[in-house]
N, C-alpha and C positions, 0 to 999 in steps of 0.2 A: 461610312459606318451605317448599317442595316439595322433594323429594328434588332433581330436576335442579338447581335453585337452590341446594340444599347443594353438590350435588357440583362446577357452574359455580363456586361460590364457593372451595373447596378447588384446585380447576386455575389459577384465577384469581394466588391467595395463591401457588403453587407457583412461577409463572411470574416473580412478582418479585423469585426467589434468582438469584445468579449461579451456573452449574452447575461450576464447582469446587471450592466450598465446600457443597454438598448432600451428608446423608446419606442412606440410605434405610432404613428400620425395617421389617422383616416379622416377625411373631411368630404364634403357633400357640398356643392354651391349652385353659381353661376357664373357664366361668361360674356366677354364682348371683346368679340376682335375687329381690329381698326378697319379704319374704311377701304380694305385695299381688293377691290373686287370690279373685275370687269364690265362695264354697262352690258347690259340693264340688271346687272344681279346687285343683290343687296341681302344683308340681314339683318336680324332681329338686333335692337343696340342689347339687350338683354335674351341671354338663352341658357339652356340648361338640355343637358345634363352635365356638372362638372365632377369629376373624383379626382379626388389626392390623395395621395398614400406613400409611405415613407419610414422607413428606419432613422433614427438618429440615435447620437452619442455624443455626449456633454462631456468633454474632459475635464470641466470646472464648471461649476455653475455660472458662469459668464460664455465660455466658448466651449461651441462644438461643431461636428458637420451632420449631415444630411443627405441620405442617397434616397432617391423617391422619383418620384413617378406620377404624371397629371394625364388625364381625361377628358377631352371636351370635345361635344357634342353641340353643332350650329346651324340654324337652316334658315332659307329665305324670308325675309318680312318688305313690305310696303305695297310696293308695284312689282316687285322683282319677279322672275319666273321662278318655280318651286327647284330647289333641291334642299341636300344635305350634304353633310360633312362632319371626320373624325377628325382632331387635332389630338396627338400624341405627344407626350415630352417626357425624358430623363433627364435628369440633372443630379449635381453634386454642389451641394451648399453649403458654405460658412453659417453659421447662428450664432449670432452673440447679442446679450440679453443687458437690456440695458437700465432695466429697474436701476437697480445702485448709485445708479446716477444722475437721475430725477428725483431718488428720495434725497441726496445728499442737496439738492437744489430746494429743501422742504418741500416738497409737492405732494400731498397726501395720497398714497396708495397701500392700497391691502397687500397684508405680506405673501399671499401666497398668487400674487399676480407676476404672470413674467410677460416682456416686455421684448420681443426678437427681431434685431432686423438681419434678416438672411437675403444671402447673393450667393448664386456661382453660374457654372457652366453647363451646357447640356446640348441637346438634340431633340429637333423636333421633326415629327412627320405627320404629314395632310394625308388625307385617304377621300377623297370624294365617294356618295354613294350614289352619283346621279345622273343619270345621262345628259348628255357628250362625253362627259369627265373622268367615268368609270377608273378609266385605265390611265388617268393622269396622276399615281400616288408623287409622294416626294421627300427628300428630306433635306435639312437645313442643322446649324448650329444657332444655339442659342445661352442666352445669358436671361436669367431671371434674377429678380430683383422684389424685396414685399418684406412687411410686418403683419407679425400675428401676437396677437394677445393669446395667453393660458391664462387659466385658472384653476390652481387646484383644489378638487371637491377631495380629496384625500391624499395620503400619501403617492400612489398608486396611481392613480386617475386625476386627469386636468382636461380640462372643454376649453375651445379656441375658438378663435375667428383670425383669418388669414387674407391680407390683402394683394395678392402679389401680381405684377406685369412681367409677362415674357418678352424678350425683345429677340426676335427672329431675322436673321443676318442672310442675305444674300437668298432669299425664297423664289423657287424657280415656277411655282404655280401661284396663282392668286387664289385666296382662300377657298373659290368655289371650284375649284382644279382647271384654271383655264392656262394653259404652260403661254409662260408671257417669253417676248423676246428679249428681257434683259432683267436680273438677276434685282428686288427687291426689299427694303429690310419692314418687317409689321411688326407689329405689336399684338400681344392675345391679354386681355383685360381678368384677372381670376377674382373671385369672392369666398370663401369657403368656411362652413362651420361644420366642427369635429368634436376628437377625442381622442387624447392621450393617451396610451396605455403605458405604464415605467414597468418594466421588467422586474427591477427590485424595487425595494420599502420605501426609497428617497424617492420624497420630492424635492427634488435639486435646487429650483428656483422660492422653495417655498420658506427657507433659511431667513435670520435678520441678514438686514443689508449689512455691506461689509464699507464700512466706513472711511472717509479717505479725508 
């Protein structure tokens, strides 16, 4: 599967929500992808630029999915020689929001906080922008895994923060595009804060907890 194929498949998934029940996720951070880099290369354990961005759709205020789309942006730190590097990912995510079940535990939380731990599947691809590497792109399947807190500042609009780890299966370059001779699985580390957009009036999570 090629990037246009990820992304065809992402427009695809989007187009089967009904558009008054769509959210829309943009988020801003930072990264840190594990140590899986050819000597002498090395990077930053912190870098930036990250984007996330994302349609979702809550069939109930507990569960929904997620088609989106991650950005990241990494280059050299310590002793290591200089390059760069693009990490790209689509994925398709469960979200299910677990407020309701830490208030039922009494744990004091504001009612319009929600509480997401999302998972699913996806694809990632490396792009190297640096010599030797140029021409080393790639691509891999992937599974992500993360919580994010909302908050909603209104019906309409909620701010988050998202912690999520990629887990990249069977990587055919090492992050700085060195093509290794046998097939590796890494990790890409995400940080991200954003903003909700709700298409309609509901804030979905913003409801009394539903008592059990």
């Amino acid at each position: 599967m090629n990037r246009f194929t990820a992304l065809l498949l992402l427009i695809v998934v989007s187009s089967l929500t009904t558009a008054q029940t769509l959210t829309i996720d943009l988020g801003l951070g930072v990264n840190s992808p594990s140590n899986d880099f050819v000597t002498p290369y090395e990077a930053k354990p912190i870098n930036g630029l990250t984007v996330d961005a994302g349609i979702r759709y809550m069939f109930k205020k507990k569960l929904g999915v997620k088609a989106g789309m991650g950005f990241n942006r990494y280059g050299n730190g310590g002793d290591s020689p200089e390059f760069k590097a693009n990490f790209t990912r689509v994925n398709l995510q469960a979200y299910y929001n677990v407020w309701d079940h830490l208030y039922n535990f009494q744990i004091p939380l504001p009612e319009r906080l929600g509480i997401f731990l999302h998972a699913g599947p996806g694809m990632s691809f490396i792009k190297p922008l640096s010599e030797p590497h140029l021409n080393n792109t790639s691509s891999n399947f992937n599974v992500i895994a993360g919580l994010a807190l909302h908050y909603g500042v209104s019906d309409r609009v909620s701010v988050f923060v998202d912690g999520s780890n990629i887990f990249n299966m069977g990587q055919e370059t090492a992050y700085e595009g060195t093509v290794l001779a046998d097939k590796i699985n890494t990790t890409m580390l995400n940080v991200t804060f954003g903003v909700s957009i709700s298409i309609n009036s509901d804030c979905y999570f913003c409801e009394k907890p539903e008592m059990e």
